[in-house]
C-alpha positions as CSV (number, residue, x, y, z in Angstrom):
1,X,-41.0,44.3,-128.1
2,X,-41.4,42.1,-125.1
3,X,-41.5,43.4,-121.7
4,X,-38.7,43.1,-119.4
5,X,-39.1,41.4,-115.9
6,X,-37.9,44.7,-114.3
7,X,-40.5,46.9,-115.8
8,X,-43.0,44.8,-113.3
9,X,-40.8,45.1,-110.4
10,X,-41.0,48.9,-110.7
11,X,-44.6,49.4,-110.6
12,X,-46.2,50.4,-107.6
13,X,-48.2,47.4,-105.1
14,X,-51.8,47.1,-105.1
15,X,-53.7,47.9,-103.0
16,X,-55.1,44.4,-102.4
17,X,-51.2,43.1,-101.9
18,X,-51.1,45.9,-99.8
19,X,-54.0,44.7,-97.5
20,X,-52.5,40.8,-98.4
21,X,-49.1,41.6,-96.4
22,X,-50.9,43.3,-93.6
23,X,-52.9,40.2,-93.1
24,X,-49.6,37.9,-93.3
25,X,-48.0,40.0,-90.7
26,X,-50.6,39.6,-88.4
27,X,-54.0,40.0,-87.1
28,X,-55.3,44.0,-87.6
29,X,-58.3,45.4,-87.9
30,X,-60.7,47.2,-90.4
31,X,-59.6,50.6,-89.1
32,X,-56.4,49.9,-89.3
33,X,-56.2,48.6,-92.5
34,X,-58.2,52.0,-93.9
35,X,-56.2,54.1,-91.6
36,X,-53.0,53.0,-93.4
37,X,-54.3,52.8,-96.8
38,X,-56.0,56.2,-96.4
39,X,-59.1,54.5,-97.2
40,X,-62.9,54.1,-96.1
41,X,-63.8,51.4,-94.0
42,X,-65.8,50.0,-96.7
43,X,-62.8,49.7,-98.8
44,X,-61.1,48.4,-96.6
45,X,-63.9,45.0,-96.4
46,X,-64.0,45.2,-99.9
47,X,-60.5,44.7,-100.3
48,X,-60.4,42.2,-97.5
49,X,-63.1,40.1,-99.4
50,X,-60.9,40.1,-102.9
51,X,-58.4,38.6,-100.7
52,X,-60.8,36.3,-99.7
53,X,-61.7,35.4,-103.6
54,X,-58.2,35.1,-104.4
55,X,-58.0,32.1,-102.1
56,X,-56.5,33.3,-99.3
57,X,-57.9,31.8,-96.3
58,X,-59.0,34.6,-93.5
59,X,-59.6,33.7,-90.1
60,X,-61.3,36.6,-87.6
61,X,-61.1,36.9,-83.8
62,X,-62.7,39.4,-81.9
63,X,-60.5,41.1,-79.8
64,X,-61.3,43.9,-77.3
65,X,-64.5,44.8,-79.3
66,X,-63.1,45.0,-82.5
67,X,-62.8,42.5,-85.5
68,X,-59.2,41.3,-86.2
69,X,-58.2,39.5,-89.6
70,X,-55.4,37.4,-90.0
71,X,-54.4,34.7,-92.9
72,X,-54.6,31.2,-91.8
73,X,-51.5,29.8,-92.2
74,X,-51.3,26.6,-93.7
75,X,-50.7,23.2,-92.0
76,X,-47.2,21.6,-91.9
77,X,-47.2,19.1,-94.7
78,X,-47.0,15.3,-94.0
79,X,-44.0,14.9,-96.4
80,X,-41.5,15.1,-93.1
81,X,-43.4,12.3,-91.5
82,X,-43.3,10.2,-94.5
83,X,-39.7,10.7,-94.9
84,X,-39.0,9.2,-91.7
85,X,-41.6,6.8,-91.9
86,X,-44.2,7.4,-89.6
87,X,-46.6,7.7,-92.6
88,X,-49.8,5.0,-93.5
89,X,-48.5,1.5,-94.3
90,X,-51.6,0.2,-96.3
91,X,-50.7,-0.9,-99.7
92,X,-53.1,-0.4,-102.6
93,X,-52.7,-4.2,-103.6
94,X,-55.8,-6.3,-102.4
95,X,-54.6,-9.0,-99.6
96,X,-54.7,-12.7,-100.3
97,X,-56.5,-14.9,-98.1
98,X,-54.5,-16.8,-96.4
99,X,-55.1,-20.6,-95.4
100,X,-55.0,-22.0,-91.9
101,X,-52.7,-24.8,-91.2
């Protein structure tokens, strides 16, 4: 019997997603993150670093003598620019020399 979409919907987060959305809301700290996940410290770097191995990119700042995490967010693509054409005009085809007159 195949497994319906709402069975996966019902099961509980992660504690890795947990620690994933903290770091997308905003920049917090090892203490916090164990403080709210009613974890270790160590856990709480642990879980930081799967984040990390999932490809997340993590940025840290240190702010008033602790470590804060965030997720980088990613650049604006380029695809706006080209649309309006501000993007490269170099063509792949090779130029022709030209003669002068």
């Amino acid at each position: 019997m195949p497994k319906s979409k709402d069975v996966a919907a019902d099961k509980p987060q992660t504690k890795k997603s947990r620690v994933q959305e903290l770091l997308n809301a905003g920049a917090v700290s090892v203490a916090e993150i164990a403080e709210q996940l009613s974890i270790s410290k160590q856990a709480a770097y642990s879980l930081i670093g799967d984040v990390k191995r999932a490809g997340v990119e993590i940025a840290g700042v240190m702010k008033d003598g602790a470590m804060r995490y965030s997720t980088v967010k990613p650049k604006r693509s380029k695809e706006k620019t080209l649309a309006f054409g501000k993007g490269p005009v170099v063509s792949d085809a090779a130029s022709a020399p030209t003669v002068a007159d």
